[in-house]
C-alpha positions as CSV (number, residue, x, y, z in Angstrom):
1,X,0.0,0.0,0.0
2,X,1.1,3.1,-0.7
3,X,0.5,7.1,1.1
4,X,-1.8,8.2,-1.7
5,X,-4.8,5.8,-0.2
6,X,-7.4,7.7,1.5
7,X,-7.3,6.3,5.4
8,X,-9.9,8.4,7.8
9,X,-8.5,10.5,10.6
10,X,-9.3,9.7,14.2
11,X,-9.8,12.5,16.4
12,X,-8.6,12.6,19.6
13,X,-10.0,14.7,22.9
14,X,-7.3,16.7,24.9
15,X,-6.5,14.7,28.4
16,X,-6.5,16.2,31.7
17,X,-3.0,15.9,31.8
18,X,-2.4,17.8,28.4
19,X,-5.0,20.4,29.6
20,X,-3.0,20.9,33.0
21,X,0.2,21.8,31.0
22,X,-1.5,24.1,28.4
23,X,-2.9,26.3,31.5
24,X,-0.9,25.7,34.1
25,X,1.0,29.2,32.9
26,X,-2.6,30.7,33.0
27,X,-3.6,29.4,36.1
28,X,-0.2,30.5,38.1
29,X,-0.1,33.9,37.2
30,X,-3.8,34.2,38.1
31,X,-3.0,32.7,41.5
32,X,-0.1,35.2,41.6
33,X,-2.6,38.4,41.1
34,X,-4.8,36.4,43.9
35,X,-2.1,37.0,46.4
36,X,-1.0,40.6,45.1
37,X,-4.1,41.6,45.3
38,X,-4.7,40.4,48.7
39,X,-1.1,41.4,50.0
40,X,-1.7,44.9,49.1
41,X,-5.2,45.0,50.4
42,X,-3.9,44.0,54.1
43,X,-0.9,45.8,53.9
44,X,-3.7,49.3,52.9
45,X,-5.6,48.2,55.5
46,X,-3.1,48.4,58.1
47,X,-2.1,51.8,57.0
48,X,-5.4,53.1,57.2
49,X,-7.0,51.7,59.9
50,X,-9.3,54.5,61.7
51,X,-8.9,57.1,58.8
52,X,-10.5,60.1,59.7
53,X,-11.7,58.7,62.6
54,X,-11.0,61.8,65.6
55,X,-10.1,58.6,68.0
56,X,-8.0,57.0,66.3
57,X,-4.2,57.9,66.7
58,X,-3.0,56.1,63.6
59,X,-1.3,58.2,61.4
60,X,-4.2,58.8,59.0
61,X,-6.3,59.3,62.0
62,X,-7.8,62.9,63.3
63,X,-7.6,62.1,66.8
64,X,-4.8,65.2,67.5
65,X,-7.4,67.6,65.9
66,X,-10.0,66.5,68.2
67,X,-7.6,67.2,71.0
68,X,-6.6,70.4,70.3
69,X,-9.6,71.6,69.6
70,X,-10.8,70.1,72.9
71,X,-8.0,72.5,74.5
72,X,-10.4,75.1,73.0
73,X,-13.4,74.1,74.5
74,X,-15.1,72.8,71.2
75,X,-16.4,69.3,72.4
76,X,-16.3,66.5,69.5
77,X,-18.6,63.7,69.4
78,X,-18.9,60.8,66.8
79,X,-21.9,59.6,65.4
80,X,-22.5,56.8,62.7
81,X,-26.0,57.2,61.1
82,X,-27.8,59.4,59.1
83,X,-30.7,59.9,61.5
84,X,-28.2,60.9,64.2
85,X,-26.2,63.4,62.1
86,X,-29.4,65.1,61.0
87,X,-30.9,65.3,64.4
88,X,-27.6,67.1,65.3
89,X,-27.5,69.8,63.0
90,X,-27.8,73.5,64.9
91,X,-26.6,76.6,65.5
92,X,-23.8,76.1,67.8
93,X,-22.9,72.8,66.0
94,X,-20.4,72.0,63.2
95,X,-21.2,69.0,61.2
96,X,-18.4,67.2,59.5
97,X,-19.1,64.6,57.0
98,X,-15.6,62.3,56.7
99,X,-17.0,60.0,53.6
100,X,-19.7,61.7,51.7
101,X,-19.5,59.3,48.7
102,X,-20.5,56.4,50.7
103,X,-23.9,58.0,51.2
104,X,-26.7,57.1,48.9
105,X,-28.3,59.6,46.8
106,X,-31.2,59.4,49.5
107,X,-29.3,59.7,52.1
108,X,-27.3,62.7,50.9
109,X,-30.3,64.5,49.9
110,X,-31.6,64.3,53.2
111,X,-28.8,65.5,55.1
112,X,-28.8,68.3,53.0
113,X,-32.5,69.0,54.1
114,X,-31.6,68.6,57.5
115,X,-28.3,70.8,57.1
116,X,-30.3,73.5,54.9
117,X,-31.8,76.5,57.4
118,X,-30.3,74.6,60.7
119,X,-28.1,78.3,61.2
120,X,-25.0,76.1,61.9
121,X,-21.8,74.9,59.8
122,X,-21.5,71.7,57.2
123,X,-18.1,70.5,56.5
124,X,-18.0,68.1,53.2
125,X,-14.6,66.5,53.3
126,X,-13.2,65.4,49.6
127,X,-17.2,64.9,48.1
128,X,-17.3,63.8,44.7
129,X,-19.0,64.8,41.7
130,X,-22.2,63.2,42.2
131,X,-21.9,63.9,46.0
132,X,-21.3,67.5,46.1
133,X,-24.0,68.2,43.6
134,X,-26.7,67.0,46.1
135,X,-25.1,68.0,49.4
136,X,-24.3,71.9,48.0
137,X,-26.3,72.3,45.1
138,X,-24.5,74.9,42.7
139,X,-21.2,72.9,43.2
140,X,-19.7,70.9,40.7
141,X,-16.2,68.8,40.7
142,X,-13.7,68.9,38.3
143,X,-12.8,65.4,36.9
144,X,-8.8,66.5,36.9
145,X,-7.4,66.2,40.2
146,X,-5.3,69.2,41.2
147,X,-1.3,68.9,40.6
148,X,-0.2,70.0,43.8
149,X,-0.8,69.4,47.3
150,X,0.4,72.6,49.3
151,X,-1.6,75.5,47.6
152,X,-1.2,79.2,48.7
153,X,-5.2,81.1,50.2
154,X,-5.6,83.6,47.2
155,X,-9.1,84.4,49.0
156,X,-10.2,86.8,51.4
157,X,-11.5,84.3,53.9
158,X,-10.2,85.4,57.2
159,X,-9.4,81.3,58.5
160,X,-7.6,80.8,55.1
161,X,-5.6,84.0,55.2
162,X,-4.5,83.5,58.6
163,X,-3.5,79.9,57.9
164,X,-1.7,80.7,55.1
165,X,-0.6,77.7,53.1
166,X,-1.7,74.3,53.4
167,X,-2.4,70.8,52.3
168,X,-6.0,71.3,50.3
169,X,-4.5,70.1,46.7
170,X,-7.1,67.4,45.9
171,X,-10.6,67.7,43.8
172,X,-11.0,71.0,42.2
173,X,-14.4,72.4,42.7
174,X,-17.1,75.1,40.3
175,X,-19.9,77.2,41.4
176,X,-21.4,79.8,40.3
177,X,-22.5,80.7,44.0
178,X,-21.6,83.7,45.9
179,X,-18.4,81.8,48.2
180,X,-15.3,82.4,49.0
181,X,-13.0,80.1,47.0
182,X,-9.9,79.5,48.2
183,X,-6.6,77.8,47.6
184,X,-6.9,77.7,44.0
185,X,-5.0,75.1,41.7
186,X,-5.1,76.0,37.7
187,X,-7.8,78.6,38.5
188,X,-10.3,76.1,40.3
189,X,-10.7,76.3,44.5
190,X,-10.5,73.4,46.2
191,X,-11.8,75.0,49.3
192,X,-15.1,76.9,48.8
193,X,-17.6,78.4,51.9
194,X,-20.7,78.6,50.9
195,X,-22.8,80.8,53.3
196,X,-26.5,79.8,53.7
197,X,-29.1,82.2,52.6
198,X,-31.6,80.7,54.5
199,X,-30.1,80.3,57.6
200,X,-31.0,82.7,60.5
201,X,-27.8,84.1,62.1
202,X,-27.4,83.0,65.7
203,X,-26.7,84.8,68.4
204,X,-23.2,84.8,68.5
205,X,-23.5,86.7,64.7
206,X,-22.2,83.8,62.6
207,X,-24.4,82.9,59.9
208,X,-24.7,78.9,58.8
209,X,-22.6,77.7,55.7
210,X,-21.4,74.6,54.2
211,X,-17.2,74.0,53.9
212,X,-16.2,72.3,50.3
213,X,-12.7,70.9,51.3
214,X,-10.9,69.1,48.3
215,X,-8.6,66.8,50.1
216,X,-8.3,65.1,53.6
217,X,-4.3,66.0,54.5
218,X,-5.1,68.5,56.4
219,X,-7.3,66.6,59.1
220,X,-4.7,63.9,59.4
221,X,-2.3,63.0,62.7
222,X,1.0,63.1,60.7
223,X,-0.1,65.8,58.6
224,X,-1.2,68.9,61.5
225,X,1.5,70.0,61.7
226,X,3.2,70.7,58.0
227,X,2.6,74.4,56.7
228,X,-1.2,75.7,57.9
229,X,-3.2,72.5,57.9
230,X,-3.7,73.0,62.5
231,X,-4.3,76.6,62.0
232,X,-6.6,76.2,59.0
233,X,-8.2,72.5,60.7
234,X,-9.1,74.2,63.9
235,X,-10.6,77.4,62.4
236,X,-12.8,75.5,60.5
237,X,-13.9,73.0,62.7
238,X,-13.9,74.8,66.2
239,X,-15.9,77.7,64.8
240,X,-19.4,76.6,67.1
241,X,-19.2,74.7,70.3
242,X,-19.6,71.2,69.4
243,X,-18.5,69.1,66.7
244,X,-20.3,66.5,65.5
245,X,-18.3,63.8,63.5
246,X,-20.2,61.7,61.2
247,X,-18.5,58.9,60.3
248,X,-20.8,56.5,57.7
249,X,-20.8,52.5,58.9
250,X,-22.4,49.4,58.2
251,X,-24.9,50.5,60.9
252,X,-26.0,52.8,58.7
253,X,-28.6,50.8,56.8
254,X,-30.5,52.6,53.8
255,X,-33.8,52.9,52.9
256,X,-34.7,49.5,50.9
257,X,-35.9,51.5,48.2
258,X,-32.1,53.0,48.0
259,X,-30.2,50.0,48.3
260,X,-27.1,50.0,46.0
261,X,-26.3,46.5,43.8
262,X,-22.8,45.0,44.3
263,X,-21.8,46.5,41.0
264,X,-22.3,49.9,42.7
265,X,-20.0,49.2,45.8
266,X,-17.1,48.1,43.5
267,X,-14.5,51.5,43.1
268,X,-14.6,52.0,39.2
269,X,-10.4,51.2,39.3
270,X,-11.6,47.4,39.5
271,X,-14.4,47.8,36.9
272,X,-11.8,49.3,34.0
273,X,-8.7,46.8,36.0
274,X,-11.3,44.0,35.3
275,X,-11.9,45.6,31.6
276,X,-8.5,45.5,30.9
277,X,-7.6,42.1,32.1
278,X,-10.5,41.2,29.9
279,X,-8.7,42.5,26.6
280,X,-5.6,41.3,27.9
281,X,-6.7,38.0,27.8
282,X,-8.7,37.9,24.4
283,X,-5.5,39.4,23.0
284,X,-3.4,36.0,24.6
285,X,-6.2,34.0,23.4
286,X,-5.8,35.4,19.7
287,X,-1.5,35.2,19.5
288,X,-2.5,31.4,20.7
289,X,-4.8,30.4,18.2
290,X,-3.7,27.5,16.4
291,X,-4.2,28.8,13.0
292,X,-6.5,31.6,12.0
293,X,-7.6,30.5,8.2
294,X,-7.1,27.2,5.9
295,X,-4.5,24.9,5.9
296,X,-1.1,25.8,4.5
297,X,1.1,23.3,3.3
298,X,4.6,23.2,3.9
299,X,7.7,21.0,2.9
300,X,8.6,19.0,5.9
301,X,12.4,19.0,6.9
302,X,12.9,15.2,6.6
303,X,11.7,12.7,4.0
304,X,9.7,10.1,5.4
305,X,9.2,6.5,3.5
306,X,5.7,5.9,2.8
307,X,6.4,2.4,4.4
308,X,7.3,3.9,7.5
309,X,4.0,6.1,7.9
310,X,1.7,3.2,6.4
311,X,3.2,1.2,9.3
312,X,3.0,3.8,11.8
313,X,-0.6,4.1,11.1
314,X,-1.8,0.5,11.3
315,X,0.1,0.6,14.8
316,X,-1.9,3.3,15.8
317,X,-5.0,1.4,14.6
318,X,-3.6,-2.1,16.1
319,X,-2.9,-0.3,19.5
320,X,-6.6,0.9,19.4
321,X,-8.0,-2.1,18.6
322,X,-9.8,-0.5,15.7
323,X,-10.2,-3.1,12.9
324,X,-13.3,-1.7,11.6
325,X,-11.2,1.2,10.6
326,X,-8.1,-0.2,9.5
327,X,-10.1,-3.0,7.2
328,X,-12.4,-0.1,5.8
329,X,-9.2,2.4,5.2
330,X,-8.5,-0.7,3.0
331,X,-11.4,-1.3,1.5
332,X,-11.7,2.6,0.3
333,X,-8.7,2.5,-1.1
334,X,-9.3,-0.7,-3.2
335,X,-12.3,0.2,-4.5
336,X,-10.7,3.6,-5.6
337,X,-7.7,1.9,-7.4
338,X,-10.2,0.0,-9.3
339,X,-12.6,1.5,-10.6
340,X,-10.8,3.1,-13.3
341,X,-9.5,-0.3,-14.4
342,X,-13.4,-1.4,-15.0
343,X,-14.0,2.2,-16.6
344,X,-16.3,3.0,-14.0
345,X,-15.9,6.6,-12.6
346,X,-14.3,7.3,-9.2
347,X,-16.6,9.0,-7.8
348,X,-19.0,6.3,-8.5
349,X,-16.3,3.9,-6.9
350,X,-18.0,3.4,-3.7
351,X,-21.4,2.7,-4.8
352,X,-21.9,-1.4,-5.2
353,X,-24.9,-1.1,-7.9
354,X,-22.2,0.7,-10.1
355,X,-18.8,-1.2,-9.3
356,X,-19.7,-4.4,-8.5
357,X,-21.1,-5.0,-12.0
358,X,-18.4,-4.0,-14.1
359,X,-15.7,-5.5,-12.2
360,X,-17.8,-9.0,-12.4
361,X,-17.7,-8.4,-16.4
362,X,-14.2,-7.7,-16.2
363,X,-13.2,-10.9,-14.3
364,X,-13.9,-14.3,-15.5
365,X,-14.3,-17.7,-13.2
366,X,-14.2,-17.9,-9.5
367,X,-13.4,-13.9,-9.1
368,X,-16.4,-13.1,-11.4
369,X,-18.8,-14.3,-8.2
370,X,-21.0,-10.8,-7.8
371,X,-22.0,-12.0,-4.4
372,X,-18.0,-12.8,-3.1
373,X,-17.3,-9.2,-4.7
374,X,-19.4,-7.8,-2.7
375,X,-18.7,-9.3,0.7
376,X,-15.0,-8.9,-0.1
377,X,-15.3,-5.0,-1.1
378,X,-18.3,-4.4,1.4
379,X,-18.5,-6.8,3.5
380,X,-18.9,-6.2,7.8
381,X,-15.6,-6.0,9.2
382,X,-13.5,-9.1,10.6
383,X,-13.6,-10.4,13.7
384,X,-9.9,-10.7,14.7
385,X,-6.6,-10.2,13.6
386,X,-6.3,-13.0,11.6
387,X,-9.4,-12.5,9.4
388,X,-8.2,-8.8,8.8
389,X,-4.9,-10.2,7.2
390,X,-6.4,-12.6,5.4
391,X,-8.6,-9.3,4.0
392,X,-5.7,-7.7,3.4
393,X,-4.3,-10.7,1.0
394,X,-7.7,-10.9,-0.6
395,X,-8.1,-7.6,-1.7
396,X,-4.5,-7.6,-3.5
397,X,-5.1,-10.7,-5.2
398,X,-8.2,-9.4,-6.5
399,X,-6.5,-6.2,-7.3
400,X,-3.5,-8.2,-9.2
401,X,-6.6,-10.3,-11.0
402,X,-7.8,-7.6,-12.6
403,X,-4.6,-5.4,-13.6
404,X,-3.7,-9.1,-14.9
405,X,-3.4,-8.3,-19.0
């Protein structure tokens, strides 16, 4: 037999073992940005534990603001829920708000209500766009962050003049509001004081407002005391008696009409990190793909016998058992050899009504025999070893028969 008979391909599934060692790469170096990712998360964590939290004495805490201003006589008391911070909002009190983004739209629209006439102060520290738009409407954020962190006054406020510079470099803020806006960065403030026209002036003479404040540095332990961040801190946070520190927690359930989905409570880093891993990896699939059109042939670097691969394929059907395929590989390929010697067409080659009778006119004696033709050329497969050799010799005596002059 030679390479030019036509022998069907087996195909073969992928084994767990094969699988393993195509994504093994895959699989480590998503294990690796597992543990990364969790690494840096505990390390961030330990950094900022108690941020802006006035008892904590971490370095991102605020607990030497709420000291010093205790010195002062302004008393400082922390609350965690909406419906405490509202019921708190007076004349003689300063609300801060540490986290405004992780209000919902609900709840910042009701603290504003609450905050809106109360005659006392409203400190927003680092809202974003969405949350400064509800909690001072008239107030919009700049997307672009300012460059620097120490930025000069350039207002008239009295607290920022006297404080001179400090650490407010942080969101950039627009109104078109009467305010003072202060320590500008590329002509945007990121301090603004809003006074409330609503609000009735207490008794002391000092109407209500609401403080924009860009960045957080200036309330932090290990940041007080660089440049003007005390002076500046205490003015505008010990300007009524109390403080009220309102510090958002998980005991601060919202409405069930406001609940946000998980989607919402992801930071949108990981939604365009998760994005981009996304491309990253359709981009690996495609520079892995097998082949992306037809079948190209190619010269192979070594000549191979057509011995050696006819034998190397009846090993692969012996080790498989398979002599079903093997005897109709042979079969196929007799018939197809042939059927031009009868003058019947080839594609017609494997159709016994047309073969069968033109190869019995061809042959005289014992090989005319239709019914031996046809269980020699289409007969059910043999049942062991044996009976597929003696195929084997059958099928090239016939063939010899009829190329016999």
């Amino acid at each position: 037999m030679t390479t030019e008979a036509t022998l069907p391909t087996t195909a073969a599934s992928p084994t767990a073992r094969q699988v393993w060692t195509r994504a093994r790469g895959i699989a480590l170096a998503l294990v690796l940005l597992l543990v990364g990712a969790v690494a840096i998360a505990v390390v961030r964590s330990d950094t900022r534990h108690g941020e802006l939290d006035p008892r904590s004495a971490d370095p991102y805490g605020s607990r030497a603001v709420a000291e010093l201003l205790a010195d002062r006589g302004v008393s400082t008391r922390v609350v965690t829920t909406l419906e405490e911070a509202r019921a708190a909002a007076g004349p003689d009190t300063t609300l801060l708000v540490a986290v405004p983004d992780l209000l919902t739209e609900r709840q910042q629209r009701r603290l504003h209500a609450a905050t809106t006439g109360s005659g006392g102060r409203t400190v927003l520290v680092a809202p974003g766009g969405g949350a400064v738009e509800r909690l001072a409407p008239g107030v919009t954020a700049d997307p672009a962050l300012s460059f620097d962190s120490t930025l000069a006054p350039a207002c008239n406020l009295p607290a920022a003049r006297r404080a001179g510079n400090a650490d407010t470099g942080g969101i950039r803020y627009i109104t078109h509001l009467e305010a003072d806006t202060c320590y500008p960065s590329r002509r945007l403030a990121t301090l603004l004081r809003i006074p409330d026209p609503s609000a009735k002036a207490p008794a002391e003479g000092t109407p209500g407002d609401t403080v924009v404040l860009g960045a957080r540095d200036i309330l932090f332990n290990d940041r007080l005391d660089e440049h003007g961040n005390a002076s500046l801190a205490l003015q505008l946070l010990g300007s009524r008696d109390h403080l009220v520190w309102y510090l958002p927690s998980l005991s601060d359930l919202p409405d069930p009409d406001d609940e946000r989905s998980f989607f919402d409570l992801l930071p949108s880093g990981w939604l365009w990190g998760t994005l981009q891993l996304f491309i990253a990896a359709a981009l690996a699939a495609l520079w892995r793909a097998r082949r992306l059109g037809p079948l190209v042939p190619e010269k192979l670097p070594v000549a191979i016998r057509a011995s050696e691969t006819v034998e190397g394929r009846a090993r692969l059907y012996r080790k498989a058992n398979a002599r079903d395929r093997a005897a109709t590989a042979l079969r196929s390929a007799t018939r197809t050899r042939l059927a031009p010697l009868v003058g019947v067409p080839v594609a017609q080659a494997h159709t016994p009504e047309s073969l069968l009778p033109a190869l019995s006119a061809h042959l005289h004696g014992a090989h005319g025999d239709g019914q031996a033709l046809h269980t020699l050329l289409f007969g059910p497969p043999p049942g062991d070893d044996a009976a597929l050799i003696a195929l084997a010799d059958q099928l090239d005596a016939l063939e010899r028969e009829v190329r016999r002059p």
